[in-house]
KELOVO-276454 format. One record per residue (C-alpha): x, y, z; residue number from 1; chain. Coordinates in pm, 1 decimal, decimal comma, padded with zeros to 6 digits. Example, Ala and Ser with C-alpha at 12.3 -4.5 7.8 and 13.67 -1.06 7.14 Angstrom:
% KELOVO-276454
xx:yy:zz:n:chain
01230,0:-00450,0:00780,0:1:A
01367,0:-00106,0:00714,0:2:A
% end
This chain:
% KELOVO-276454
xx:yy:zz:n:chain
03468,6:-03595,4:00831,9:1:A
03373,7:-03181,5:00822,4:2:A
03021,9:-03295,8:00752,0:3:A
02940,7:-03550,2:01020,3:4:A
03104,1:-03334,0:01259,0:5:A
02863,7:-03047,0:01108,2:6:A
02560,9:-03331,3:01173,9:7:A
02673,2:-03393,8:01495,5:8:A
02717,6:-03061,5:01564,4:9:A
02327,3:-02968,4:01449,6:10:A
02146,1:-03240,3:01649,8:11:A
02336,5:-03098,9:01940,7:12:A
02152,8:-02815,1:01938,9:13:A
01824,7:-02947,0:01776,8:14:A
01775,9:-03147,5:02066,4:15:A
01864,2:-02869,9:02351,6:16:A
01643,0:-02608,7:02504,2:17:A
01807,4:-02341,6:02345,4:18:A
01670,4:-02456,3:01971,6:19:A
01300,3:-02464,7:02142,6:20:A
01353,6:-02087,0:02284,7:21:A
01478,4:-01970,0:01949,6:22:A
01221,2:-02118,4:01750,3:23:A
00970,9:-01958,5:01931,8:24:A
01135,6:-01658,3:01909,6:25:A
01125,1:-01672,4:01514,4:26:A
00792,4:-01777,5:01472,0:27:A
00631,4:-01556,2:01724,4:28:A
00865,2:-01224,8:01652,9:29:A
00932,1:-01167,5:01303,8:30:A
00560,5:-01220,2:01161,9:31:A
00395,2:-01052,4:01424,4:32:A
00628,6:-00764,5:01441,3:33:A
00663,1:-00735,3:01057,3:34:A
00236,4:-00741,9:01055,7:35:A
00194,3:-00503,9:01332,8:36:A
00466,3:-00236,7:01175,4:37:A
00271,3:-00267,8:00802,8:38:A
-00076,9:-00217,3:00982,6:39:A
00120,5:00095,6:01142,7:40:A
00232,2:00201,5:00760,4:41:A
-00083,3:00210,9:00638,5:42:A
-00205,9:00447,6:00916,0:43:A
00072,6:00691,0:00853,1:44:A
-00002,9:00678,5:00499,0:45:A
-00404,4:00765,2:00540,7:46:A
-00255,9:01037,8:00787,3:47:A
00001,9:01138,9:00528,7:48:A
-00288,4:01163,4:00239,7:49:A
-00562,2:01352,5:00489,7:50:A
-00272,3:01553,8:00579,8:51:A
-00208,1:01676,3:00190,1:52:A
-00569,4:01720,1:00154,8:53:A
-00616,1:01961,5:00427,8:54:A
-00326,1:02154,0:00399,9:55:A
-00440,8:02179,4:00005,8:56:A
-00766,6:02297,7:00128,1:57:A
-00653,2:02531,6:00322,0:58:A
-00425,3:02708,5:00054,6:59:A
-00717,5:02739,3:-00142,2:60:A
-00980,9:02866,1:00098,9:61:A
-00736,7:03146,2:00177,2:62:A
-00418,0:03212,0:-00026,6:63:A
-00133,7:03368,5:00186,3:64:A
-00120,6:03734,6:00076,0:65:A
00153,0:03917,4:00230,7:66:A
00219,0:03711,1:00536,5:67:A
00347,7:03765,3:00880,3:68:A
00707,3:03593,6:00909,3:69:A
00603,3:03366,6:01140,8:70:A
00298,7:03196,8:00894,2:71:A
00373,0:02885,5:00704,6:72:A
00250,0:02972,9:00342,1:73:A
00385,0:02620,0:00243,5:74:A
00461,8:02289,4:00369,0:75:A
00647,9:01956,9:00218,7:76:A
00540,1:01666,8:00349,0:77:A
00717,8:01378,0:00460,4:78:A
00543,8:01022,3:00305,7:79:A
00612,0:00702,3:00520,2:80:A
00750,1:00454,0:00339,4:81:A
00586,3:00109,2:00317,8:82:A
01033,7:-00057,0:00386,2:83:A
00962,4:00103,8:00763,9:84:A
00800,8:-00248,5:00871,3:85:A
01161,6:-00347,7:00891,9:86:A
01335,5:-00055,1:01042,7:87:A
01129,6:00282,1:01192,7:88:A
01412,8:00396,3:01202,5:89:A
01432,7:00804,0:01236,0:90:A
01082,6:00816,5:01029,1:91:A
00883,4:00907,2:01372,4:92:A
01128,3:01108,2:01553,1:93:A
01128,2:01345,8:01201,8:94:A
00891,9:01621,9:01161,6:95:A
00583,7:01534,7:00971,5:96:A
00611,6:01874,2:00774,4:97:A
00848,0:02136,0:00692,7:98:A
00664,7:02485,4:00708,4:99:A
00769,7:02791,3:00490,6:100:A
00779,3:03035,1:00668,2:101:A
00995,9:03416,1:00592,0:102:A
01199,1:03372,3:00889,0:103:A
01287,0:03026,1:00766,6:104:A
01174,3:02641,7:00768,0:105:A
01019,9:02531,1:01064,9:106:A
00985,8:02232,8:01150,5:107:A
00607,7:02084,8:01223,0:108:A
00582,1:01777,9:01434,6:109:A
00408,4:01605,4:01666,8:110:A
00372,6:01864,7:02017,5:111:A
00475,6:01708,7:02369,6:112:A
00075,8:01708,3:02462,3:113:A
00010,5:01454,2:02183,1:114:A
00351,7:01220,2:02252,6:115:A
00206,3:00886,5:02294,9:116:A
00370,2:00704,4:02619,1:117:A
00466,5:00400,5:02418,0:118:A
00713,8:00621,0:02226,4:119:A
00941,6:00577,3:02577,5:120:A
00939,8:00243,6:02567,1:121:A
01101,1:00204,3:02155,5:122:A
00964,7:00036,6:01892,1:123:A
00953,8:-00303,6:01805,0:124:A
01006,3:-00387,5:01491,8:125:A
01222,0:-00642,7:01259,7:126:A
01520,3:-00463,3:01343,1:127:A
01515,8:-00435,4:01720,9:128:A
01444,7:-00822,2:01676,1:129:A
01744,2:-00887,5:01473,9:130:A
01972,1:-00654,2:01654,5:131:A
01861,1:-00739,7:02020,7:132:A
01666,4:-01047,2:02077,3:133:A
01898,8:-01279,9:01801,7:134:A
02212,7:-01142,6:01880,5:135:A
02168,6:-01266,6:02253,7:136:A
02030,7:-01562,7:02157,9:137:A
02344,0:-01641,5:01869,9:138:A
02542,9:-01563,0:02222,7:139:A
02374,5:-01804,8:02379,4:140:A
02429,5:-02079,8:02125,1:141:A
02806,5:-02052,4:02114,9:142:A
02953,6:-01939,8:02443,1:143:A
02973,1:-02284,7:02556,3:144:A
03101,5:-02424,4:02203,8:145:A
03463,3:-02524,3:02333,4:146:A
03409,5:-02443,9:02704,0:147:A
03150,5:-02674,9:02760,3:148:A
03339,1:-02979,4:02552,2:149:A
03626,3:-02889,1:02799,1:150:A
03451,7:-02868,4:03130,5:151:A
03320,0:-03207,6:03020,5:152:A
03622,9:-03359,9:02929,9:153:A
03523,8:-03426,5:02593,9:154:A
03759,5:-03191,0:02399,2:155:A
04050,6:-03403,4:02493,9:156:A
03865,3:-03715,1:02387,1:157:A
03729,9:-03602,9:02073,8:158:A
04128,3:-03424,7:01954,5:159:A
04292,5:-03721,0:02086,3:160:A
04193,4:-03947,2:01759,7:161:A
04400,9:-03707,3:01518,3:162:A
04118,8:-03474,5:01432,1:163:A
04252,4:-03157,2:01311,6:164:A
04178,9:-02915,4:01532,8:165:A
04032,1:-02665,6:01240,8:166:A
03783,7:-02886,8:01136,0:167:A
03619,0:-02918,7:01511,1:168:A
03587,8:-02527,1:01546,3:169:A
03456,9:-02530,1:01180,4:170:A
03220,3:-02772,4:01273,5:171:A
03105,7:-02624,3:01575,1:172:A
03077,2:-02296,1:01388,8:173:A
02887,2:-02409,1:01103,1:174:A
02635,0:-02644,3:01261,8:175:A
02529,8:-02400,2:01499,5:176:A
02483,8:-02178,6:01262,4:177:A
02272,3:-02370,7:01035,2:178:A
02069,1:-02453,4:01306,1:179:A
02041,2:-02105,5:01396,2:180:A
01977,8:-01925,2:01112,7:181:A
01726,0:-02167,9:00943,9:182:A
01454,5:-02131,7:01161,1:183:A
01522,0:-01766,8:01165,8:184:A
01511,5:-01761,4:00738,7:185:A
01180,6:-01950,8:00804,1:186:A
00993,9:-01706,4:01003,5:187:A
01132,8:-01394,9:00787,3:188:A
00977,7:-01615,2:00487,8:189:A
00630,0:-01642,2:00662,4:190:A
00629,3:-01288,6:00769,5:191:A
00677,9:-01191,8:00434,2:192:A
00424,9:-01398,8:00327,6:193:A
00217,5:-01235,5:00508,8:194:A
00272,4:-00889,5:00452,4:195:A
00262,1:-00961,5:00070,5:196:A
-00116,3:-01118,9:00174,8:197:A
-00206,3:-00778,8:00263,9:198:A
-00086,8:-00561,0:-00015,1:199:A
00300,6:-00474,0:00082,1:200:A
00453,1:-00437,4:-00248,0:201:A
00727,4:-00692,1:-00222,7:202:A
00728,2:-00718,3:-00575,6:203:A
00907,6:-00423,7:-00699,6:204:A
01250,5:-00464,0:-00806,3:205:A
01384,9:-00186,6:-00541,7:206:A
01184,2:-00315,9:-00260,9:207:A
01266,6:-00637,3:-00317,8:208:A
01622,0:-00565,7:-00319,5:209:A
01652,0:-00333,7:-00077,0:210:A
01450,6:-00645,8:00136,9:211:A
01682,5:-00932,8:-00000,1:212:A
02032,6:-00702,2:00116,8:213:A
01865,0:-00678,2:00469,7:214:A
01800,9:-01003,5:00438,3:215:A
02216,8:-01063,3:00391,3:216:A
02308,1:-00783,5:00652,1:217:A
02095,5:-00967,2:00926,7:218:A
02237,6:-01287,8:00860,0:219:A
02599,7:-01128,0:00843,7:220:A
02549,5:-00946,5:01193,8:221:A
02413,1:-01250,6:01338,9:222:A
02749,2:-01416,5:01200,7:223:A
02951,4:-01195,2:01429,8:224:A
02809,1:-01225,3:01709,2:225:A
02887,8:-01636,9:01650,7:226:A
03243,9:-01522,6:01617,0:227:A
03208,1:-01291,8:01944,0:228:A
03069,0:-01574,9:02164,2:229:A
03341,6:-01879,6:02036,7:230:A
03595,5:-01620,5:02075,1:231:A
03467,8:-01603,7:02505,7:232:A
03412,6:-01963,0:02472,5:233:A
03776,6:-02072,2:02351,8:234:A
03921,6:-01822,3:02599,0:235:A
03730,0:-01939,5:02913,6:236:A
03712,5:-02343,4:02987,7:237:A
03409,0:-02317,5:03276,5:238:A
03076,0:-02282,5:03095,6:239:A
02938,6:-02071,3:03391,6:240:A
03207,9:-01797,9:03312,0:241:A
03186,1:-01793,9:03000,7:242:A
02759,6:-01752,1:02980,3:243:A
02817,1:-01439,9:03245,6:244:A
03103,6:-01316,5:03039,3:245:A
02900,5:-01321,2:02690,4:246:A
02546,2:-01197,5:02894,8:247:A
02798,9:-00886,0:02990,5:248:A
02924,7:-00828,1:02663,9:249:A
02624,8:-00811,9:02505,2:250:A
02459,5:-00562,4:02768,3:251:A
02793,2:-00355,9:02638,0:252:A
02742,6:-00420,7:02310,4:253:A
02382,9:-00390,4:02214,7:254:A
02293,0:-00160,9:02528,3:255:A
02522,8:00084,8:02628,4:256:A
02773,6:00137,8:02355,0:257:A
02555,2:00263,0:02118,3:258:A
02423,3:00533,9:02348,0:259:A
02702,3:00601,9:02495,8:260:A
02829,9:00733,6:02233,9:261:A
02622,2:00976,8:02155,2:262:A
02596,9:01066,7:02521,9:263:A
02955,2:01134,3:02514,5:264:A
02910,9:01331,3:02188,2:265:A
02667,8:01569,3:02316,4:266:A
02965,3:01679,6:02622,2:267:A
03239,1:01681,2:02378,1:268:A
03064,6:01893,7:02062,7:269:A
02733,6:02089,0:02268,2:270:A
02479,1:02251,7:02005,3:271:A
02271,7:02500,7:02023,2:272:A
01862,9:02437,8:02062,2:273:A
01704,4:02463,8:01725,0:274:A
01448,2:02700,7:01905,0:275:A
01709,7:02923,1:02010,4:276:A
01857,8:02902,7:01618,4:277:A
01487,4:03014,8:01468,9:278:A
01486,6:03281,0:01766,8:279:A
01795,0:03417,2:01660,8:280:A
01695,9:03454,4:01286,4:281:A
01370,3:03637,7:01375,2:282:A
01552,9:03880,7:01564,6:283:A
01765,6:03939,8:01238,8:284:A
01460,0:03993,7:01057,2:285:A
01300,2:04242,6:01317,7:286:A
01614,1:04424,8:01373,4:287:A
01680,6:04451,3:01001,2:288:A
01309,7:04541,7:00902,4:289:A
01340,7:04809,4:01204,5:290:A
01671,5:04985,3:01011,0:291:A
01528,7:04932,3:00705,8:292:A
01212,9:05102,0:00738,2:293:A
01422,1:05399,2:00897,2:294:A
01586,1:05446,5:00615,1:295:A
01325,4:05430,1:00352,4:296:A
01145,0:05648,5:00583,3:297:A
01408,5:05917,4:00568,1:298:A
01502,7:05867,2:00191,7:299:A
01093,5:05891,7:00067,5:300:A
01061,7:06251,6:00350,9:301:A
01423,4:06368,8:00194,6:302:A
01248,9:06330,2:-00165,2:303:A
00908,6:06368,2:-00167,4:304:A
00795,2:06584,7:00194,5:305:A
00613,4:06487,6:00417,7:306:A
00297,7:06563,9:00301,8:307:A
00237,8:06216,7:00092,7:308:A
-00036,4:06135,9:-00130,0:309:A
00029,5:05698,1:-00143,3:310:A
-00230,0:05691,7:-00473,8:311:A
-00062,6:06004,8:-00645,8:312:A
00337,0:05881,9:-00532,5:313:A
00274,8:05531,0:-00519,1:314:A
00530,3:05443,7:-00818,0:315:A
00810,3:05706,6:-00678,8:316:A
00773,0:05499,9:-00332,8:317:A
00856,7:05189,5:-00536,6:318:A
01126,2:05363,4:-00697,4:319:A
01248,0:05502,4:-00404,8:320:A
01216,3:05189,3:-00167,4:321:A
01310,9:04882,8:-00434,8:322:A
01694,2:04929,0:-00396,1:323:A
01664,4:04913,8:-00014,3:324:A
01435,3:04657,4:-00025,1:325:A
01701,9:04455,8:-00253,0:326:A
02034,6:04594,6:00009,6:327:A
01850,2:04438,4:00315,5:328:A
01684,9:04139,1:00195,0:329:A
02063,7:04033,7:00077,5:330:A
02169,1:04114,4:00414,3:331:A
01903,2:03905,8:00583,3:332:A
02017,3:03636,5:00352,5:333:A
02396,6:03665,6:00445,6:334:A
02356,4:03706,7:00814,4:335:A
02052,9:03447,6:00844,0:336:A
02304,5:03206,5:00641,1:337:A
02565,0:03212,7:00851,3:338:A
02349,7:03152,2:01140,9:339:A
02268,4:02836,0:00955,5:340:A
02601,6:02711,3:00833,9:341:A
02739,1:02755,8:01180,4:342:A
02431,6:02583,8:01376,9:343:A
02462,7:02278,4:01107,9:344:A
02854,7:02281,9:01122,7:345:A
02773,0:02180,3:01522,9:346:A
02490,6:01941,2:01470,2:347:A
02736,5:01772,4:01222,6:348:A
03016,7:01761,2:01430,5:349:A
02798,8:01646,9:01726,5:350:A
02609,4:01359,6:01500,4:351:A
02964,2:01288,5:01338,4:352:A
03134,5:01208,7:01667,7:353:A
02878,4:01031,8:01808,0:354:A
02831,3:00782,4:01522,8:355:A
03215,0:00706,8:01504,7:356:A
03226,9:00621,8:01910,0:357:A
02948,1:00407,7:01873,1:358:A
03063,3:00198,7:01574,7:359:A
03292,3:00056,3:01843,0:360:A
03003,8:-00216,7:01870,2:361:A
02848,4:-00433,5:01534,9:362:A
02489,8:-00289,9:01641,9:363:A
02508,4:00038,7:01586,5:364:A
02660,9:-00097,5:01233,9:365:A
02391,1:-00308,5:01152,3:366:A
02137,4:-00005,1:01309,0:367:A
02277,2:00258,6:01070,7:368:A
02284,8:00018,2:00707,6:369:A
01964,0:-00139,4:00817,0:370:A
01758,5:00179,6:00790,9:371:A
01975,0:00348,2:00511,2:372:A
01837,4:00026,9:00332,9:373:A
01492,8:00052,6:00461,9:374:A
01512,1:00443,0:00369,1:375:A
01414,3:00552,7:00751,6:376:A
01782,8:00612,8:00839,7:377:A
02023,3:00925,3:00821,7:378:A
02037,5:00921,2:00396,3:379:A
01643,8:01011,1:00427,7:380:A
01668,1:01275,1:00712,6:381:A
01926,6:01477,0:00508,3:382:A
01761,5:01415,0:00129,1:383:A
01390,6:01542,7:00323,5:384:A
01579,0:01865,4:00527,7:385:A
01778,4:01925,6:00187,0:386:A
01439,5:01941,4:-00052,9:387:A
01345,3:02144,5:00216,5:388:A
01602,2:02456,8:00227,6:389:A
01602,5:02422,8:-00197,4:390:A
01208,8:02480,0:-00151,2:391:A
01269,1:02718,0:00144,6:392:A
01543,9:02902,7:-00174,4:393:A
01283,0:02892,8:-00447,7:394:A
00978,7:03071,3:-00249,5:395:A
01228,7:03344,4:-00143,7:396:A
01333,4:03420,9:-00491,0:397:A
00974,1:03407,3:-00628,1:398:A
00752,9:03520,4:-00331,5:399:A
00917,3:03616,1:-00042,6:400:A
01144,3:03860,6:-00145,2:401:A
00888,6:04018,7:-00328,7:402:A
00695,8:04143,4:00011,7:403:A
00701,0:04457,8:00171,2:404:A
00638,4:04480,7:00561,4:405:A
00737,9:04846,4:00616,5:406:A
00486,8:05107,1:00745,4:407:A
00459,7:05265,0:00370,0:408:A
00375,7:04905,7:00218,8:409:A
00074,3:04883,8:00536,6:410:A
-00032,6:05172,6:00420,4:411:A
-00018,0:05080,1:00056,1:412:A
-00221,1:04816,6:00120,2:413:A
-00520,2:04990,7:00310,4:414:A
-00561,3:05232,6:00070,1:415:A
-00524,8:05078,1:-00276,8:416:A
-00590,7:04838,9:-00462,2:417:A
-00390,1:04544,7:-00462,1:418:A
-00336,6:04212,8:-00725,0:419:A
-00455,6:03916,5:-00666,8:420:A
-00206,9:03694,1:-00427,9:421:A
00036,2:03527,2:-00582,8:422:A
00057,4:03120,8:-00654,2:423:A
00249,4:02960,9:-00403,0:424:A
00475,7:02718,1:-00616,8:425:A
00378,3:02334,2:-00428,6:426:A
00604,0:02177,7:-00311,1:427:A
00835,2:01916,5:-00495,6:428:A
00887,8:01521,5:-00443,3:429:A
01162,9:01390,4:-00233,7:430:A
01439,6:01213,7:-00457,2:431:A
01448,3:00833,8:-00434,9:432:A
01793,4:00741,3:-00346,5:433:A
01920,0:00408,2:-00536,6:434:A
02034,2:00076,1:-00358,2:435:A
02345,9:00106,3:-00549,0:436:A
02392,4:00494,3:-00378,1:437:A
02306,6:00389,6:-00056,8:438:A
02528,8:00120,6:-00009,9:439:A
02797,9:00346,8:-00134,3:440:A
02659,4:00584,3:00165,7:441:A
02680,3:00277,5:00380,4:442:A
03018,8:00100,2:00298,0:443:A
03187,2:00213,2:00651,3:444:A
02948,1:00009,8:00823,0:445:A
02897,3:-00283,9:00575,7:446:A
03249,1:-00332,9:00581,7:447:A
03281,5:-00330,1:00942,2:448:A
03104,9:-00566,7:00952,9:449:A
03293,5:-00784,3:00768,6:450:A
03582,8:-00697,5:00919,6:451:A
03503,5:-00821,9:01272,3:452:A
03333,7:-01158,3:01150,7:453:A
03709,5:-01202,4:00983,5:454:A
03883,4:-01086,7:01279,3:455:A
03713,6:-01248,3:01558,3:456:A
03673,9:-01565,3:01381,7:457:A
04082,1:-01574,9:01300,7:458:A
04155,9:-01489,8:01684,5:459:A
03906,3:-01767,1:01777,8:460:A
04090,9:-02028,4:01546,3:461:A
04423,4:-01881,5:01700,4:462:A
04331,5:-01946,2:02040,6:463:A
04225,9:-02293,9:01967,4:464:A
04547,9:-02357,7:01817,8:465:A
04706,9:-02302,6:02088,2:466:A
04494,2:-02406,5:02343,4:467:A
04654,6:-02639,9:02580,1:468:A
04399,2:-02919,8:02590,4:469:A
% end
């Protein structure tokens, strides 16, 4: 009986309007988006190599030799990642370098001048797809599921010949979702197809993985928002109220929640500019190096006069200035620190209670684990910033802190001889992070999830039950 219910069910929808629009949708959407994002990657990727190349050039046409603070002796790259055809994710909105610098890592990205205009309008990719257009249109399959049958008059008709009334909400459930999701399993198959036709490397074991568990996360969002719109439609019995009920949840749901939060975020936990933060920790250095020089100044007149010959007393300078040098590059390091810690602290907070307000909604859910699995989301921003400060560590214990800036290293410099400049240590890879790790990273959302496909599907069956026909 479950299965020609199910039947009936899927020719209902076959043969409505609704089938036509989302079939469109599919086969229009999800290859042309995934082709347009991989033309996109490849781009970013010739930009990412030219990128290397120049900055490699540049090192070598003219080393850094005792540079200003502000001069980036260094940079790590960021390389695009061919799984951003799914999800862009936060890949474009991250710098496309991290400079070294001795004040600290600055951040190199795109300038305000150069912003293209389409960045306004968000991107369109496989994600926005799934998380926007389907979610409205899984809506727009079931919000008239048991509201429609009982505007009609049908509902009493059809539970009036003993059918139980679990196996009618099943079969409503099901069918529509086989209809639904076929067409859309179709599409992703083509568009993969595709890609593959033009060199995406589908066939690696973590791609393909990471591809296959999007593929299950898509189809599981799309799930709840079937159990969101037969919950409306077995709580509301005109069809009409019940389209402008789901249209409004969704707007709250995929619109507005998910910024919302954030929005509300930013009043409750305020940071600080990261201009302001880099600000701060040059005026640390400048009013350190200012102290410091007085003091080597007065400890090399106390010892020596002041009538200095640099060639003849060059070594008793060293002596004189290398435990000063080591007292105030640990203080730049403690008070430059804490200037850190604290400024992360508050971006942490601030991210932290901004992505728990807006997991009030299944999109921002499905937003965060699809891009953790197409590494563009937050598990890539903080392994790229991390292999930053470690590199940012390593150049200060082998080249920074080995530069002098104070007026008897100028003078040093003018009038002897000095080595040839140091090799600048490159700059290491970023650390792939396993499916297995980032699902671990990714449980809260995975299992909510789950959780509301459970829920609202039990409260939808509990309705029903009770539902005075």
């Amino acid at each position: 009986m479950l299965l020609t219910l199910i039947r009936k069910e899927m020719m209902h929808h076959i043969l409505s309007v609704r089938f036509v629009a989302l079939l469109v949708m599919c086969l229009l959407l999800v290859p042309l988006t995934l082709h347009i994002n991989y033309r996109n990657y490849l781009q970013n990727q010739v930009n990412y190599k030219e990128s290397l190349k120049l900055s490699t050039a540049e090192a070598e046409e003219k080393p850094p030799d005792a540079p200003d603070p502000d001069t980036e002796v260094s940079k790590l790259f960021l390389e695009p990642t061919p799984l951003s055809v799914f999800a862009k994710g936060l890949e474009e909105s991250l710098p496309s370098y991290l400079g070294m610098t001795r004040n600290s890592v600055k951040q190199g990205s795109m300038s305000l001048g150069e912003a293209p205009l389409s960045s306004a309008l968000g991107n369109l990719d496989f994600l926005f797809v799934v998380s926007t257009v389907f979610s409205l249109l899984a809506l727009l399959f079931t919000f008239d599921a048991v509201a429609g049958e009982r505007e009609a008059g049908t509902l009493r008709i059809t539970l009036s010949n003993a059918l139980p009334r679990d196996l009618f909400l099943w079969s409503k459930l099901i069918g529509g979702y086989i209809v639904f999701v076929v067409p859309f399993l179709v599409a992703f198959l083509l568009g993969l197809l595709l890609l593959v036709s033009q060199g995406f490397p589908l066939g690696e074991s973590d791609i393909f993985l990471r591809v296959f568990s999007l593929t299950l996360v898509s189809l599981l969002y799309i799930g709840v928002f079937f159990s969101i719109g037969t919950v409306i439609s077995t709580y509301l019995d005109n069809s009409k109220t019940a389209l402008i009920v789901a249209f409004t949840v969704w707007v709250l749901a995929v619109l507005i929640a998910p910024r919302a939060g954030f929005l509300t975020a930013k009043l409750i936990a305020p940071t600080r500019a990261i201009q302001s933060v880099y600000m701060e920790k040059t005026a640390i250095r400048n009013n350190l190096n200012a102290e410091k020089e007085h003091k080597i100044s007065g400890k090399i007149v106390e010892t020596l006069g002041t009538s200095i010959n640099f060639n003849k007393d060059a070594k008793k300078i060293t002596e004189l200035r290398t435990p000063i040098d080591a007292e105030y590059r640990q203080k730049f390091q403690e008070q430059v620190g804490k200037v850190e810690r604290e400024y992360q602290r508050e971006k942490k907070r601030q991210e932290s209670v901004g992505e728990n307000l807006s997991r009030i909604t299944p999109t921002s859910s499905l937003i965060y684990l699809a891009m953790n699995l197409a590494e563009t989301g937050k598990i890539k921003r903080n392994t790229y910033f991390q292999t930053g400060t470690r590199y940012y560590n390593e150049l200060e214990a082998a080249y920074f802190g080995e530069i002098r800036d104070d007026q008897f290293a100028t003078i040093a410099r003018f009038t002897s001889k000095q080595p040839e400049p140091k090799k600048i240590t490159p700059p290491p890879d970023l650390a792939e992070t396993s499916l297995s790790e980032t699902l671990r990273h990714s449980m809260v959302d995975l299992l909510l999830l789950c959780f509301l496909a459970v829920v609202l599907t039990t409260i939808a069956f509990l309705k029903f039950f009770s539902l005075d026909i």
